[in-house]
N, C-alpha and C positions, 0 to 999 in steps of 0.2 A: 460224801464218801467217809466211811468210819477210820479213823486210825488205829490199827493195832498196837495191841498193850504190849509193849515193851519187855523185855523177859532179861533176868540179871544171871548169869550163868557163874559156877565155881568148881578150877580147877583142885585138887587137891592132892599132890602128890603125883602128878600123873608121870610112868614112866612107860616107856616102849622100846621091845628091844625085840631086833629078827637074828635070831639064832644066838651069835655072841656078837653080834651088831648094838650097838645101842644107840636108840637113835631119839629117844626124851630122856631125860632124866632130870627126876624131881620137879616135875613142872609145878606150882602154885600158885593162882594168880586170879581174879575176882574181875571179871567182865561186866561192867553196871548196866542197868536198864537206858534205852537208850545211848550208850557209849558208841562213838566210831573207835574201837581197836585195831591198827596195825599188827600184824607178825610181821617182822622183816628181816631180815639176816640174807646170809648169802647161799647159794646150794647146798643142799644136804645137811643145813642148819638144823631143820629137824620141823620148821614153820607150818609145813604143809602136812606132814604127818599129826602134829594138835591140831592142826585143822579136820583133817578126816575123822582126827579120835570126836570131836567134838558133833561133826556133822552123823559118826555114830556107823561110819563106815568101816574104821577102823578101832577096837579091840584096846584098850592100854592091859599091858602085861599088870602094871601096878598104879595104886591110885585111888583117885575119885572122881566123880562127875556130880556137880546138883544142877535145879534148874529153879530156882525161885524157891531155892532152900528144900527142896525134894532130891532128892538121889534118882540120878537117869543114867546110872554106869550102865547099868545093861539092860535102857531103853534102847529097841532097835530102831533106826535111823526114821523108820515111815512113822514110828511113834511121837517122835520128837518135832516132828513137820517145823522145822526149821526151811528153808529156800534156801536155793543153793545157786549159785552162776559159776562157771565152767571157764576153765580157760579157753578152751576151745568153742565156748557154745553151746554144744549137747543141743541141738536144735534139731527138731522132726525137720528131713529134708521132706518127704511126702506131705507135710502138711503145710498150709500157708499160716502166716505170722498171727492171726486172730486165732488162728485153731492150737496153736500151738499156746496161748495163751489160757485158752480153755481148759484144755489137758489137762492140768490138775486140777481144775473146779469140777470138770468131769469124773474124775477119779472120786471126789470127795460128793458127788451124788447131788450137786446142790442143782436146783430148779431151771430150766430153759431159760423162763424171764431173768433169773438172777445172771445166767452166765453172760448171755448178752448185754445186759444192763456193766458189769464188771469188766468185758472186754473195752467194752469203749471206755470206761474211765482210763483205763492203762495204759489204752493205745495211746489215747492222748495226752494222760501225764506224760509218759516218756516220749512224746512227740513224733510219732508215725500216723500222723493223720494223712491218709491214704493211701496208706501201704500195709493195711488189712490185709490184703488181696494175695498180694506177694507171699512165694515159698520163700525159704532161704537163700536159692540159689539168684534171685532176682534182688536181692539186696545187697548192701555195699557191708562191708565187716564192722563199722559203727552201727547202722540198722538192724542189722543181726545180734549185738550185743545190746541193745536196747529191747531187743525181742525176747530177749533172756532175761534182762532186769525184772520186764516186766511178765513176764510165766512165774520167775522167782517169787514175786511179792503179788501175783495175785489173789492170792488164800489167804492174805496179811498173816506173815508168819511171825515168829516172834521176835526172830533173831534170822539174818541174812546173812550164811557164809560168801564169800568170793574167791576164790582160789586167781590169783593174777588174773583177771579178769580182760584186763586190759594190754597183755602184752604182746600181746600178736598187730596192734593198731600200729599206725604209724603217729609220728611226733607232735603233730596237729589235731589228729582226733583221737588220742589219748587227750590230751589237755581238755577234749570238750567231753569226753566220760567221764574224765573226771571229776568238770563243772556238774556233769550231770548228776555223777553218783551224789557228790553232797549236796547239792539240789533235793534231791531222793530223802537223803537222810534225815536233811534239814525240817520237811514237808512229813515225812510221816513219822518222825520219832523214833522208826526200829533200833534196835540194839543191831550193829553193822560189824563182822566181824570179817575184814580184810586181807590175804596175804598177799607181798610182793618182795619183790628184791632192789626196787629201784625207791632209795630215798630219799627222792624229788617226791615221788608220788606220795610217800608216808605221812613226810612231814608238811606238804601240802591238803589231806584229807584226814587227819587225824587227832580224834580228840587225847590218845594216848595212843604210846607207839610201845610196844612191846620185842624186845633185838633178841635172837637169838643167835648163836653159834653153838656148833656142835652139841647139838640136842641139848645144851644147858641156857637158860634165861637169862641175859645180861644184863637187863636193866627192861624197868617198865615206867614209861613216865610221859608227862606231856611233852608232844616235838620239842618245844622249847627249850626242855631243862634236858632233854636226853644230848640236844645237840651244844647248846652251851655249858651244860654241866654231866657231862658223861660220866658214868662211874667206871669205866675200867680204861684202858687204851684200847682192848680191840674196839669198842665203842666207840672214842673218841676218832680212830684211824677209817673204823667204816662209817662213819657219817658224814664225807667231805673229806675238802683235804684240811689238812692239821699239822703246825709246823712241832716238833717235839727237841724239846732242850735238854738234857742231861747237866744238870746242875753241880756245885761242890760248895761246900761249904755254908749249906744251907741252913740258914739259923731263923725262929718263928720268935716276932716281937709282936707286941699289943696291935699294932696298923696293918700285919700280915707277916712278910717273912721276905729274906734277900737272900742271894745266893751269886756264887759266880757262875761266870759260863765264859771261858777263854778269854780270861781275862778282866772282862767286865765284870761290873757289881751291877749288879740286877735287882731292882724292888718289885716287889710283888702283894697287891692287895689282897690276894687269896690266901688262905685257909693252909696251912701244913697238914700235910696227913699223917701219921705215922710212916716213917721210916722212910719219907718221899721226898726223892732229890727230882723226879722226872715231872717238868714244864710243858704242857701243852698250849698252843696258841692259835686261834685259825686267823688264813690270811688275810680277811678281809678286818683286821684289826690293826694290819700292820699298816706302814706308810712308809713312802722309799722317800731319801733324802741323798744329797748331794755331801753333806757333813755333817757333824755329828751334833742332831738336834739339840735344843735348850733343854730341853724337860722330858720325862719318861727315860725308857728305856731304849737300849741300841747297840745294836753289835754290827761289826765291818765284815760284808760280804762281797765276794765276787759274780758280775750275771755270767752265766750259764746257757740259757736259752732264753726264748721269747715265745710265747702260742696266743695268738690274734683270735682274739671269742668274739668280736665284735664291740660291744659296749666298752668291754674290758682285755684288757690285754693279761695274761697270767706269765708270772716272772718266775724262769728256776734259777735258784742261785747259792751259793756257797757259802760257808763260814771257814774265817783261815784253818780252821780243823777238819775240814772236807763234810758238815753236815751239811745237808740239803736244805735250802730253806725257802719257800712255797711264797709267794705274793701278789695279789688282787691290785692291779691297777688300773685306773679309766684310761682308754685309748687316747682319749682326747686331749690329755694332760701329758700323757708320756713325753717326757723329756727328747728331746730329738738326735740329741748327741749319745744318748746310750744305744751300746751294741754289745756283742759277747767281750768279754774280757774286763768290763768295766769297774770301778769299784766303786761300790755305795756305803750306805747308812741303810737298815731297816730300824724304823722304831716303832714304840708301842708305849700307851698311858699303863702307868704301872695295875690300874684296874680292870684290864684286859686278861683273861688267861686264866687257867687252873690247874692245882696240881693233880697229878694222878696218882 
């Protein structure tokens, strides 16, 4: 089976507005050959709307579009034979899952021997070997969305839009579409360009994750850095939970910078931003303690609640100033004697955390 060549796409400028709605603005941003890209943000972010601009459904008021350094603003969408998966499917109920796979090989006029020879590679990459046969109504909603994967990438397109693909699955077999999808991507190289709202999924399938909010771009970068080194707070606030410090007296020296925070003197290994008293921390950095550790940092809170994840227990709890303050601990370890009212220690190695 040949692997399609990879296609490098480029926003430039792109905005979209319906009426005095605006719902892109100034998008620019450089999708590499081969890349898996996230869109992800929360509703109405604007994610899915660059997505249609892109899939060529949808029109940008203003902007650019290239496609391996060519200009495709106003290629229309069947020009561009990009592959597309549906959140819902888009599946011929009248046709069974091999025909349905043909469909667009069909459309593109290619040979008898060839279609059949190409239904079966697909069938069985995405692993419905014997369930050819089957419309859609006879399959389960994972078999269905493998029936789309695979109509999607049977033309080897160049680039793979997904619109949430996977959100109608339940808990279990999302996780295996998911194995799937980067299976998929891993195996033929396509440029994959993903949106979803859920960043479990993002930052588990993405070679860079692209955030939006309100039709503006907030950061584009590897899971990694977007979620340990966010560039704004709404960033830092939608990627997980995130405990946020409001500092005073914040001074930046050669090793990083110190700061109080009711009362305490806090060190801190990161970086001063300009004019940035506000500490973010996520909780799986923190550590609860009974008094006030040897080393690092720590401020006196009160628990709050308790919520049982299993592995880990998550703690809400308080600072004598009423912040909130969020904490990861192993079930297995929890102290036995704590209950709501209690008073602890959270601490943290001063090379944990950044500022915003």
């Amino acid at each position: 089976m040949n692997k399609p060549r990879p296609a490098e796409i480029g926003a430039e400028g792109i905005s979209k507005s319906f009426g005095t709605f605006v719902a892109l603005s100034d998008i620019s941003l450089t999708i590499g050959r081969g890349e898996f890209l996230t869109l992800l943000g929360p509703s109405g972010s604007g994610k899915t709307t660059f997505l249609m601009i892109l899939a060529g459904f949808e029109a940008a008021t203003r902007g650019r579009l290239t496609l391996d350094g060519a200009d495709m603003t106003l290629t229309p969408a069947e020009a561009r034979a990009f592959g597309m998966v549906f959140q819902g499917y888009a599946l011929f109920p009248h046709m069974t899952a091999e025909e349905n796979i043909a469909f667009p090989l069909k459309v593109q006029r290619r040979s008898a021997a060839d279609i059949t020879r190409r239904v079966a590679e697909m069938i069985e990459m995405v692993g419905l070997g014997g369930h050819g046969h089957k419309r859609p109504s006879s399959l389960s909603g994972g078999q269905q969305q493998r029936v789309a994967l695979a109509r999607a990438l049977a033309y080897d397109p160049p680039v793979l839009l997904l619109d949430e693909p996977f959100s109608a699955l339940d808990k279990n077999l999302r996780g295996q579409m998911q194995d799937e999808a980067r299976r998929l991507h891993r195996d033929l190289g396509t440029t994959f360009v993903f949106v979803t709202h859920d960043q479990s999924e993002a930052l588990a399938l993405s070679s860079r994750v692209a955030i939006f909010n309100h039709g503006i771009l907030q950061q584009i970068a590897p899971p990694e850095q977007v979620y340990e080194r966010p560039s704004n707070r709404f960033v830092a606030e939608f990627l997980g939970n995130i405990n946020v410090l409001n500092l005073t007296d914040v001074k930046a020296d050669t090793s990083g910078a110190t700061g109080s925070f009711e009362g305490q003197t806090l060190r801190m290994a990161a970086r001063l931003g300009p004019a940035s008293a506000t500490f973010a921390l996520r909780p799986e950095h923190m550590t609860l303690h009974a008094d006030h550790p040897q080393s690092g940092n720590a401020i006196r809170v009160r628990l709050i609640d308790m919520t049982y994840l299993g592995a880990e227990t998550q703690l809400a709890l308080k600072t004598q100033g009423g912040v909130t303050i969020t904490l990861s601990h192993p079930t297995a370890t929890l102290p036995g004697d704590l209950s709501a009212g209690s008073r602890v220690w959270v601490g943290w190695p001063a090379d944990q955390g950044i500022f915003l």
